[in-house]
DRENTORKOL-3810 file (N, C-alpha, C; in nm, 4 decimals):
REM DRENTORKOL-3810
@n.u->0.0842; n.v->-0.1176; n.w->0.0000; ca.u->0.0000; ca.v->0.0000; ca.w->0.0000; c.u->0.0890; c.v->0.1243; c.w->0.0000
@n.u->0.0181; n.v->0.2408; n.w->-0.0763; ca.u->0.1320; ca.v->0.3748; ca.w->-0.0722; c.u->0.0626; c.v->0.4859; c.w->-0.0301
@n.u->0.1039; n.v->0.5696; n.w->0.0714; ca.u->0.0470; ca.v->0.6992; ca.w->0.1018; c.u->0.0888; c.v->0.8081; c.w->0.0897
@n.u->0.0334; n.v->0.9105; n.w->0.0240; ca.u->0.0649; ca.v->1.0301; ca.w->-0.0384; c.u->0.0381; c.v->1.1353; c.w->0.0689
@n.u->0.1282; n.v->1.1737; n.w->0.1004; ca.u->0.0537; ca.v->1.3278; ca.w->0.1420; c.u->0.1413; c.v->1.4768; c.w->0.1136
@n.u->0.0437; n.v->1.5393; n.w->0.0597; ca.u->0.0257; ca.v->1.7232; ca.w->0.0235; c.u->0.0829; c.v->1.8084; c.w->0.1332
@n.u->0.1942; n.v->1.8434; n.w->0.1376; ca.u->0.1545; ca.v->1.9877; ca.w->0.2462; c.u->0.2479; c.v->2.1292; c.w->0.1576
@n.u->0.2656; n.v->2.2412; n.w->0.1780; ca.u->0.3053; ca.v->2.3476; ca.w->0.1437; c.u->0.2672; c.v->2.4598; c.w->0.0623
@n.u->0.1141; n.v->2.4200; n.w->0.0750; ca.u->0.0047; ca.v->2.5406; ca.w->0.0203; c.u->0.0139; c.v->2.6538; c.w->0.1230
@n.u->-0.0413; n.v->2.7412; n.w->0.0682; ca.u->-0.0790; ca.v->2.8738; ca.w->0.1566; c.u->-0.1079; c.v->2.9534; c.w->0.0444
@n.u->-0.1338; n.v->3.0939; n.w->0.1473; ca.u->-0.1809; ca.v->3.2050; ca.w->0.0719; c.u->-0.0059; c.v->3.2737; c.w->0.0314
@n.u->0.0035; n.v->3.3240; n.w->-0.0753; ca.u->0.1068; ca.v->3.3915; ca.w->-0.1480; c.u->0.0142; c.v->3.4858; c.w->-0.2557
@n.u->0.1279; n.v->3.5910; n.w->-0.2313; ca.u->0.0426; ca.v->3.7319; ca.w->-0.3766; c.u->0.1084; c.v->3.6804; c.w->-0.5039
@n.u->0.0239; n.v->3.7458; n.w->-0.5841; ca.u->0.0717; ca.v->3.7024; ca.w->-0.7334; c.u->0.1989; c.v->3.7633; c.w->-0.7614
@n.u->0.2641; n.v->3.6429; n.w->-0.8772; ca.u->0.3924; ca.v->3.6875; ca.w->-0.8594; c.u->0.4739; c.v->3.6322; c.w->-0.7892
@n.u->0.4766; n.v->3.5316; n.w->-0.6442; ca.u->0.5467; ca.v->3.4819; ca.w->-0.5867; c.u->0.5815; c.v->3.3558; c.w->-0.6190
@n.u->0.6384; n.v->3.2885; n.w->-0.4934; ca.u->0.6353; ca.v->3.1357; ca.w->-0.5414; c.u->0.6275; c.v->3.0265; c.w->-0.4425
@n.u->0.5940; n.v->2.9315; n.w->-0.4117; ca.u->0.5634; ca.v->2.8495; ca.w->-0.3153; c.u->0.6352; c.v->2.7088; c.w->-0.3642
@n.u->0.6597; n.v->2.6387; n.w->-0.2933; ca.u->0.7040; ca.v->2.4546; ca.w->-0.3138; c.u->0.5910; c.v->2.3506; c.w->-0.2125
@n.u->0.5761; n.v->2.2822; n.w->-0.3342; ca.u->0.5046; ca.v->2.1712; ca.w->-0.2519; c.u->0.5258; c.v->2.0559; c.w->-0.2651
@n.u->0.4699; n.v->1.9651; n.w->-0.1377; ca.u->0.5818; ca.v->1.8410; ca.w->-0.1225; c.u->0.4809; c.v->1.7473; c.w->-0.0981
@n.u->0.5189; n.v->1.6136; n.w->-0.2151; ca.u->0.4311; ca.v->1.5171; ca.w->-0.1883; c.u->0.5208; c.v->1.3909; c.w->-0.1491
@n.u->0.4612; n.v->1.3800; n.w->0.0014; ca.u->0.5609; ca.v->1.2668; ca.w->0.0438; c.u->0.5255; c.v->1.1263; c.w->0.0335
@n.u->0.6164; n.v->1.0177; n.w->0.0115; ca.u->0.5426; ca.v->0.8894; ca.w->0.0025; c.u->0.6317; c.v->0.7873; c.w->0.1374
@n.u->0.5184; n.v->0.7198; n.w->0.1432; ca.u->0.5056; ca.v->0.6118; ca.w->0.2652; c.u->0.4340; c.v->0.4898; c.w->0.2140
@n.u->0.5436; n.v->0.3939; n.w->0.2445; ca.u->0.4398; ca.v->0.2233; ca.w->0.2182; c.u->0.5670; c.v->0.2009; c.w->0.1055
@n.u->0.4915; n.v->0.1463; n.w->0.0023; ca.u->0.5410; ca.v->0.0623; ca.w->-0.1048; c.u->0.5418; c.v->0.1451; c.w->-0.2207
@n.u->0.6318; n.v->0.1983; n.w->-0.3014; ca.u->0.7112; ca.v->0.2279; ca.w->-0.3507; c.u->0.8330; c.v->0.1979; c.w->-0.4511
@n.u->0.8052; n.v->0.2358; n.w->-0.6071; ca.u->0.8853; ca.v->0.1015; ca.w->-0.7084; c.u->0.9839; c.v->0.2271; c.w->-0.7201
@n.u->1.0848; n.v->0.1930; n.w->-0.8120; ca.u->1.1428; ca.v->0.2483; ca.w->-0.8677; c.u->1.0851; c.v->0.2632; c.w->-1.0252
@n.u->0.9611; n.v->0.2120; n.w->-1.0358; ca.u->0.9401; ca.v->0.2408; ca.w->-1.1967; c.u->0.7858; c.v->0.3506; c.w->-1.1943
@n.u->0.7862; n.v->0.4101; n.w->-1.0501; ca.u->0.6816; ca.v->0.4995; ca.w->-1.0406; c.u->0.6315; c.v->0.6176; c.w->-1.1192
@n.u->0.4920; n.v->0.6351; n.w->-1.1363; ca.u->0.4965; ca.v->0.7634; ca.w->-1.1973; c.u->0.4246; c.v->0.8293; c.w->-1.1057
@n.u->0.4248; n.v->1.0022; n.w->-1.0731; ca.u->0.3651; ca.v->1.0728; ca.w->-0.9774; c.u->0.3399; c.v->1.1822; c.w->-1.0844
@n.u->0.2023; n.v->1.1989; n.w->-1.0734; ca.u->0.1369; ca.v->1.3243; ca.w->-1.1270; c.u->0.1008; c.v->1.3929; c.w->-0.9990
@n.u->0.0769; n.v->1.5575; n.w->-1.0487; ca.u->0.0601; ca.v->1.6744; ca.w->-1.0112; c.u->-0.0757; c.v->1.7049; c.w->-1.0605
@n.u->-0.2222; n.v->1.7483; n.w->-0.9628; ca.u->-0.2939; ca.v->1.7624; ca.w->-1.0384; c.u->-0.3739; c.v->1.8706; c.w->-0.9593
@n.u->-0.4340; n.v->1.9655; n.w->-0.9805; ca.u->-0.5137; ca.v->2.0882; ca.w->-0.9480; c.u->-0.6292; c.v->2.1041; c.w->-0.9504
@n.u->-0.7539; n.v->2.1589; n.w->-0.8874; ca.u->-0.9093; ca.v->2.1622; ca.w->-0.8746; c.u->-0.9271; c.v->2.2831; c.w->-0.8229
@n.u->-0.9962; n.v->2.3884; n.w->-0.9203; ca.u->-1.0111; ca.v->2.5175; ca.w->-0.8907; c.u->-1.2081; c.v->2.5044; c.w->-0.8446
@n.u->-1.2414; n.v->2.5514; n.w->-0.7809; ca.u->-1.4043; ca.v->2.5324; ca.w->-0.7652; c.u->-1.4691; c.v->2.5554; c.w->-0.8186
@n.u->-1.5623; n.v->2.4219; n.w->-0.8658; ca.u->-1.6507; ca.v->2.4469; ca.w->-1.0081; c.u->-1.5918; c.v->2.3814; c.w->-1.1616
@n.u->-1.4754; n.v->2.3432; n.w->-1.1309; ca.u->-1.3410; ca.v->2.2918; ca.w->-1.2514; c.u->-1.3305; c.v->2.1842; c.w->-1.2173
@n.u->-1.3425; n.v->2.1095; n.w->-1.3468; ca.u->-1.2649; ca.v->2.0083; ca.w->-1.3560; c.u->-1.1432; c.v->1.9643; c.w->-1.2532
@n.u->-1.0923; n.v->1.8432; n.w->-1.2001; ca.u->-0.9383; ca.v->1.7879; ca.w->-1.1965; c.u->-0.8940; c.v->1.8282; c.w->-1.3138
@n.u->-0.8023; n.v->1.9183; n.w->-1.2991; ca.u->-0.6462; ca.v->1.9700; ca.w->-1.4194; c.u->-0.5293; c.v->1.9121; c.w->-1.4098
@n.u->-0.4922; n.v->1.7928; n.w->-1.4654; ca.u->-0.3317; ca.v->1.7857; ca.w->-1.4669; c.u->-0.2518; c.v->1.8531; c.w->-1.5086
@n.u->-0.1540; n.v->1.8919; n.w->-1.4520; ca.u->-0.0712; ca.v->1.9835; ca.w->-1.4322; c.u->0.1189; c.v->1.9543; c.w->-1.4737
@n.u->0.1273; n.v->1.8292; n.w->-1.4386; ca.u->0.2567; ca.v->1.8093; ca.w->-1.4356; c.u->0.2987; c.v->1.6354; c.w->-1.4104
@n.u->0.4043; n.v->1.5742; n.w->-1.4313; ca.u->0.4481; ca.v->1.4185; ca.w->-1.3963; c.u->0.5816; c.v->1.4228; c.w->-1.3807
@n.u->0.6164; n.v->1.2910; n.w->-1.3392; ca.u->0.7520; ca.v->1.3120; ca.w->-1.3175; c.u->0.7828; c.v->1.1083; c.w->-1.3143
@n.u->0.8655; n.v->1.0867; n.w->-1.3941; ca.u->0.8591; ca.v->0.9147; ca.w->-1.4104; c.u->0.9723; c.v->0.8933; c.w->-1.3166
@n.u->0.9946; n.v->0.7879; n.w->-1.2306; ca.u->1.0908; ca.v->0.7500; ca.w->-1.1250; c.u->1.1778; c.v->0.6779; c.w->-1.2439
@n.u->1.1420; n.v->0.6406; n.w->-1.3329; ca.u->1.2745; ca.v->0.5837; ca.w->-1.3922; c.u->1.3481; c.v->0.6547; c.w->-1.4867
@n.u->1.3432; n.v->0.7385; n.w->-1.5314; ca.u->1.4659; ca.v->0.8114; ca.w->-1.5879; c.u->1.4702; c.v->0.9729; c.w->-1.5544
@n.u->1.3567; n.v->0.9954; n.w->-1.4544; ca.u->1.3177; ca.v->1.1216; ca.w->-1.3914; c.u->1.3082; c.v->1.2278; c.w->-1.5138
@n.u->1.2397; n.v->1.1670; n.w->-1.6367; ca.u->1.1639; ca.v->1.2453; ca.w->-1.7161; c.u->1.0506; c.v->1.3419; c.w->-1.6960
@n.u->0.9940; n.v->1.4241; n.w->-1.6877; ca.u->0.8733; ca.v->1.4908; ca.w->-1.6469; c.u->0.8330; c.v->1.5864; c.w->-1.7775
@n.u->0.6891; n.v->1.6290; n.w->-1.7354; ca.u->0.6159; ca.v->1.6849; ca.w->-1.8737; c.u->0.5174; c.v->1.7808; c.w->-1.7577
@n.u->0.4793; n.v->1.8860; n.w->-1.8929; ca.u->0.3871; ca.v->2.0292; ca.w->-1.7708; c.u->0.2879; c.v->2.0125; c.w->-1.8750
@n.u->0.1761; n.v->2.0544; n.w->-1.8317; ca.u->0.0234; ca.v->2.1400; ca.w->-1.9075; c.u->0.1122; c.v->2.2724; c.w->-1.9572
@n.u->0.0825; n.v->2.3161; n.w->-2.0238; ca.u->0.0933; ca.v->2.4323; ca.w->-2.1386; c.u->0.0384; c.v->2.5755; c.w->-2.0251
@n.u->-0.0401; n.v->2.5066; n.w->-1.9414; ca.u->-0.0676; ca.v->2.6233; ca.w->-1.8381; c.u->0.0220; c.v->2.7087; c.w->-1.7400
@n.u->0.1156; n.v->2.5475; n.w->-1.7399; ca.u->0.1902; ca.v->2.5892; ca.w->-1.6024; c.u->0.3706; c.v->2.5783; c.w->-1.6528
@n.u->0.3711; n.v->2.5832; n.w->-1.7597; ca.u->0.5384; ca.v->2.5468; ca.w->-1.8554; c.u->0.5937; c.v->2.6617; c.w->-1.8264
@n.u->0.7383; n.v->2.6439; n.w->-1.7925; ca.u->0.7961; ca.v->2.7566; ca.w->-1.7957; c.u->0.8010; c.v->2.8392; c.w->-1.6488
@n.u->0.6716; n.v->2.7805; n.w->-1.5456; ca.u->0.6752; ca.v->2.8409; ca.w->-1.4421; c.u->0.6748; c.v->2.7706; c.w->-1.3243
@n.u->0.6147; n.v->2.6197; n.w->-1.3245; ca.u->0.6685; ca.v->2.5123; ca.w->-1.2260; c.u->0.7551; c.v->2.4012; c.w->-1.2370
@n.u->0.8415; n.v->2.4016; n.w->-1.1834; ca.u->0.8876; ca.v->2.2304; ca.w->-1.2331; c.u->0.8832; c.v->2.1521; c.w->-1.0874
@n.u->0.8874; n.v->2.0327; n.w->-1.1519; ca.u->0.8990; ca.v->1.9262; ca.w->-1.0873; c.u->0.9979; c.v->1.8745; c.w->-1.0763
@n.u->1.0259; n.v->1.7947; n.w->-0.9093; ca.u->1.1808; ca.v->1.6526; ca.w->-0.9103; c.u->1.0916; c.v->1.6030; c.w->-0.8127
@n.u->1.2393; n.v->1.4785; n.w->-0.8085; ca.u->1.2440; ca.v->1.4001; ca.w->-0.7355; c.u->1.3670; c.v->1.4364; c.w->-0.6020
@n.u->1.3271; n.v->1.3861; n.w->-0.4434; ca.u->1.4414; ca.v->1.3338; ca.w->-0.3798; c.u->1.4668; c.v->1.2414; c.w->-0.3314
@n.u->1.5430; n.v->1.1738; n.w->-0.3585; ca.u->1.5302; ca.v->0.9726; ca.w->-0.3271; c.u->1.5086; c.v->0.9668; c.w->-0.1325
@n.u->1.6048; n.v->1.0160; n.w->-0.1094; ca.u->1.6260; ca.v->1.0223; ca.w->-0.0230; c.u->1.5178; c.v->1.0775; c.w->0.1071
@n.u->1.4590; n.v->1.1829; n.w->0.0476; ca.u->1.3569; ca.v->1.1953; ca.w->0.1278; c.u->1.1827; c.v->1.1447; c.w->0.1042
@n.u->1.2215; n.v->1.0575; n.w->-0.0057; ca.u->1.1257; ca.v->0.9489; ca.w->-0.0425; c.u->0.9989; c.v->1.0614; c.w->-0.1009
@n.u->1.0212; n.v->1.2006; n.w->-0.1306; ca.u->0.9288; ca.v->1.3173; ca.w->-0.1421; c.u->0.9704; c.v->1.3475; c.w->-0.3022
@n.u->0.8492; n.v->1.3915; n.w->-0.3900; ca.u->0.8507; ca.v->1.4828; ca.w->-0.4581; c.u->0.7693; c.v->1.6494; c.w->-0.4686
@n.u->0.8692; n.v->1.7121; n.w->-0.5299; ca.u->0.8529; ca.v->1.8670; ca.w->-0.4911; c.u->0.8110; c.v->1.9185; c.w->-0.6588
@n.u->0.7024; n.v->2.0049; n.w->-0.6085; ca.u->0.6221; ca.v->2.1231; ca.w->-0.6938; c.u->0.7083; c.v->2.2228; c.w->-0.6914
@n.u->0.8078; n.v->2.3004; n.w->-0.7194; ca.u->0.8182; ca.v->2.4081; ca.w->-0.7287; c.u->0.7275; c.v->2.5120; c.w->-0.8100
@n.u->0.6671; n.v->2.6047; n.w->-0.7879; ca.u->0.5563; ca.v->2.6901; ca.w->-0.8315; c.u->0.6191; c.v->2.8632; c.w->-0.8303
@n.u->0.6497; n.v->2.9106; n.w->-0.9181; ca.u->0.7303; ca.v->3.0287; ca.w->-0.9599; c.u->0.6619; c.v->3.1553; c.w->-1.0558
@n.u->0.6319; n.v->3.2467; n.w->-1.0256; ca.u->0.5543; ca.v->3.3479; ca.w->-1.0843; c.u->0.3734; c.v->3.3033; c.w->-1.0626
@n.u->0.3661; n.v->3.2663; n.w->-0.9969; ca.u->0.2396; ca.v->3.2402; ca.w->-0.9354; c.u->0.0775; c.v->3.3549; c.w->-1.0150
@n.u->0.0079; n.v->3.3104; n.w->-1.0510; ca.u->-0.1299; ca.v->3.3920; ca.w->-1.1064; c.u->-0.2323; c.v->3.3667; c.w->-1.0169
@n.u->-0.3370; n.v->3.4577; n.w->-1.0579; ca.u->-0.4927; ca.v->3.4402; ca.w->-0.9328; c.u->-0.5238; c.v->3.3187; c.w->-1.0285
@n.u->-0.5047; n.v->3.2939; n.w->-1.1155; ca.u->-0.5421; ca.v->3.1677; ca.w->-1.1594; c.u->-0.5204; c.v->2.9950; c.w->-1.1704
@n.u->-0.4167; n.v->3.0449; n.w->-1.0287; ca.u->-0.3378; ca.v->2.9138; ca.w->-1.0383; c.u->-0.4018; c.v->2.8748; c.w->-0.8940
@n.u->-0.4689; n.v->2.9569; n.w->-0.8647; ca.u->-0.5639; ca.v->2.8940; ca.w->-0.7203; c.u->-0.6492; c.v->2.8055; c.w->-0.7153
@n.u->-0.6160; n.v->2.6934; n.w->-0.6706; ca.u->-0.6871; ca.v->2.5633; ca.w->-0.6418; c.u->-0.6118; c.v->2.4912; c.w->-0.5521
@n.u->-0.7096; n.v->2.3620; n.w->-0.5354; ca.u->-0.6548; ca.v->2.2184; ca.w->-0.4273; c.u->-0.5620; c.v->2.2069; c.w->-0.5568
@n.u->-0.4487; n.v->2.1410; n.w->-0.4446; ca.u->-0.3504; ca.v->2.0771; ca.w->-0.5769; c.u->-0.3315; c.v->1.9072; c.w->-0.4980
@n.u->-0.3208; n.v->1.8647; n.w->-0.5986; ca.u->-0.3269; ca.v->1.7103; ca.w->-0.5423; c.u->-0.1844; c.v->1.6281; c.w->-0.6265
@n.u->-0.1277; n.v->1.5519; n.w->-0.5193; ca.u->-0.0335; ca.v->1.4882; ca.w->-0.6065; c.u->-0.1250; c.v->1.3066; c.w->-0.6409
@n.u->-0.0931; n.v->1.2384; n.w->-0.7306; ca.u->-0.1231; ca.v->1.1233; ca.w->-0.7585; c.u->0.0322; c.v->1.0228; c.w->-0.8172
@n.u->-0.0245; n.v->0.8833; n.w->-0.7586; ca.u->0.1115; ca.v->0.7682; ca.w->-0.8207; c.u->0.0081; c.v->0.6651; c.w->-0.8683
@n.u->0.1180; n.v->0.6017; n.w->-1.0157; ca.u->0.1123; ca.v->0.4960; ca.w->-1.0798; c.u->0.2387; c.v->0.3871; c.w->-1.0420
@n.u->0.1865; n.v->0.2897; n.w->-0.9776; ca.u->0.3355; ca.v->0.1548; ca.w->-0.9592; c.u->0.3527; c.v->0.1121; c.w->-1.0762
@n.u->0.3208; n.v->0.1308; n.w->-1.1796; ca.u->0.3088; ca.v->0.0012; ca.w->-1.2642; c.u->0.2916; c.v->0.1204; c.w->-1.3791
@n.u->0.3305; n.v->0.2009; n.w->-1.4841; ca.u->0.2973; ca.v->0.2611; ca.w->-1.5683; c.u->0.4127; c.v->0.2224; c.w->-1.7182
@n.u->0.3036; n.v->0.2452; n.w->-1.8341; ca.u->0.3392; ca.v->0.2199; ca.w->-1.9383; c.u->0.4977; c.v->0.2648; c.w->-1.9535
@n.u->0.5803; n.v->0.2456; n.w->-2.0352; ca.u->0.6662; ca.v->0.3318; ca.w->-2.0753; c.u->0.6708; c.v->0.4821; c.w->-2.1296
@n.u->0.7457; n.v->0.5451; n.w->-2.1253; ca.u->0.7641; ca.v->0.6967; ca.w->-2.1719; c.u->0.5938; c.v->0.7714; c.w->-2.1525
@n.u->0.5426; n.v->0.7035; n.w->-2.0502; ca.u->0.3640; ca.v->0.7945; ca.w->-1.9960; c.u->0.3728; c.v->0.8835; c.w->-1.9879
@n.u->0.5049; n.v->0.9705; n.w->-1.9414; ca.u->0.4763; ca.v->1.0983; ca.w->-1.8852; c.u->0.4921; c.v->1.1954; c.w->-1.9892
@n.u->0.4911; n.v->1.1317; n.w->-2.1414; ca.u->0.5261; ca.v->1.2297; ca.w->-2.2506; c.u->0.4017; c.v->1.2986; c.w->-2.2749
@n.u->0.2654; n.v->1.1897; n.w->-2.2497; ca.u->0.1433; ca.v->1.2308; ca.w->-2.2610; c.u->0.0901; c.v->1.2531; c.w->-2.1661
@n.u->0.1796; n.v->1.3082; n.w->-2.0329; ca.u->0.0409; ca.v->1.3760; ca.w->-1.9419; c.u->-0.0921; c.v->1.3154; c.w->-1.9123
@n.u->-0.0418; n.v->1.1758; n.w->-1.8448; ca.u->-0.1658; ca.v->1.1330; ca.w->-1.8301; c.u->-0.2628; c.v->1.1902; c.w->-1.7266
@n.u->-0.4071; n.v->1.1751; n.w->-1.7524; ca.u->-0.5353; ca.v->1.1839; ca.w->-1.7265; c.u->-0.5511; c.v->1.1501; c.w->-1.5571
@n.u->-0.6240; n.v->1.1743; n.w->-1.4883; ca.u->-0.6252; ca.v->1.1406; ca.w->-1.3897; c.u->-0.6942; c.v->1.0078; c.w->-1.3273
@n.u->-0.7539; n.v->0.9145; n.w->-1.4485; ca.u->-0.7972; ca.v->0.8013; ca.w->-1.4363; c.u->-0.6827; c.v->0.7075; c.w->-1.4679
@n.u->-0.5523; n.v->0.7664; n.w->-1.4694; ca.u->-0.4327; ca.v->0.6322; ca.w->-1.4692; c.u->-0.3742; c.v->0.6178; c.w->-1.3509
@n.u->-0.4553; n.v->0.7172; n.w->-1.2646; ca.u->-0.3585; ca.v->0.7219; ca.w->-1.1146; c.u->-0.3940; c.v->0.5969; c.w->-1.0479
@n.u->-0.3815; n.v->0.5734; n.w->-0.9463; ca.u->-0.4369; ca.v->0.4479; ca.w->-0.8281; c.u->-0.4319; c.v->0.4911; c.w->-0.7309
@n.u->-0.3160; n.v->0.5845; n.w->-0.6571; ca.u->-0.3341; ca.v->0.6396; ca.w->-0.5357; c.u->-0.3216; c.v->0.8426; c.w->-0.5427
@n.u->-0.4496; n.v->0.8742; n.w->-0.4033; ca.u->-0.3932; ca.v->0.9567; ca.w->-0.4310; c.u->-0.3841; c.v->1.0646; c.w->-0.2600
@n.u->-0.2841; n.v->1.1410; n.w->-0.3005; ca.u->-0.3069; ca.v->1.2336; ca.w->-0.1510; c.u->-0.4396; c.v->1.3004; c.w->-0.1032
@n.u->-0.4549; n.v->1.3656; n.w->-0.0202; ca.u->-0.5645; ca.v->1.4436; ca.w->0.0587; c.u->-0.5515; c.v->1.5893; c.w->-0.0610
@n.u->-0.4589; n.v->1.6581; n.w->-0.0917; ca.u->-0.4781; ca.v->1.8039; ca.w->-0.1549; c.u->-0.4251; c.v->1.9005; c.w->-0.0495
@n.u->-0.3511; n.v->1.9702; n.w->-0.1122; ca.u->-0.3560; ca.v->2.1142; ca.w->-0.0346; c.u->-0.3802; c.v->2.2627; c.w->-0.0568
@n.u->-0.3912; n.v->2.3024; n.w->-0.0287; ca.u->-0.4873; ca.v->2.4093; ca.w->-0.1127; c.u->-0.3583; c.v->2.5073; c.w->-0.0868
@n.u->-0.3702; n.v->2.6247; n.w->-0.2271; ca.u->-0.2827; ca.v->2.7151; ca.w->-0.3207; c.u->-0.4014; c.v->2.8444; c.w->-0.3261
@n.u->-0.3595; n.v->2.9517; n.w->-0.2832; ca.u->-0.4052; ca.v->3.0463; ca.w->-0.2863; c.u->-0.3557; c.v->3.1584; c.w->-0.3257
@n.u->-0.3684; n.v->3.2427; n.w->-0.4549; ca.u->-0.2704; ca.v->3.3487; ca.w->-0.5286; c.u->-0.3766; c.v->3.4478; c.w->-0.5026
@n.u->-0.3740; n.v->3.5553; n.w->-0.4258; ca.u->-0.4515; ca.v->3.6944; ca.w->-0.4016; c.u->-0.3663; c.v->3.7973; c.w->-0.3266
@n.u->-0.3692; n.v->3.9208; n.w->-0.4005; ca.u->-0.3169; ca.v->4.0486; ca.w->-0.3405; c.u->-0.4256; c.v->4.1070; c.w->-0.2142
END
């Protein structure tokens, strides 16, 4: 079994930048994939971002390119959101999700949020002056 959990939301003004950390506990491959995924109220789940444990490839939404990236740290068994130039529009729950078992090169296509299996609680991201 694997457990995800969200923390390093808050309120920040636009323009800033925040990191968020999705930590894992339990079972854990080395051929993992962890998506990044967002829920503004009233919206859809938005994927946002991935990151593949095996060659630590990762891919963004067109929304968020250029202004968040993603890693890995082995060591602290966590992956981190970095979130940089921040918009009122980037306010939502952000949720991380993992795949044990995912196709090859998945994260080229940004998968959907019906390939996940597990996922964290969310933490909520708030961009207002």
């Amino acid at each position: 079994q694997l457990q995800l959990v969200e923390s390093g939301g808050g309120l920040v003004q636009p323009g800033g930048s925040l990191r968020l950390s999705c930590a894992t506990s339990g079972r854990i491959l080395d051929s993992a994939l962890i998506g990044w995924f967002r829920q503004a109220p009233g919206k859809e789940r938005e994927r946002i971002s991935c990151i593949d444990y095996r060659d630590y490839s990762t891919n963004y939404a067109n929304s968020v390119k250029d202004r968040f990236s993603v890693y890995r740290d082995n060591a602290k068994k966590t992956v981190y959101l970095q979130m940089d130039s921040l918009k009122p529009e980037d306010t939502a729950v952000y949720y991380c999700a993992a795949n044990l078992n995912p196709y090859p090169d998945i994260c080229t296509v940004l998968p959907e949020k019906g390939y996940y299996d597990y996922w964290g609680q969310g933490t909520q991201v708030t961009v207002s002056s």
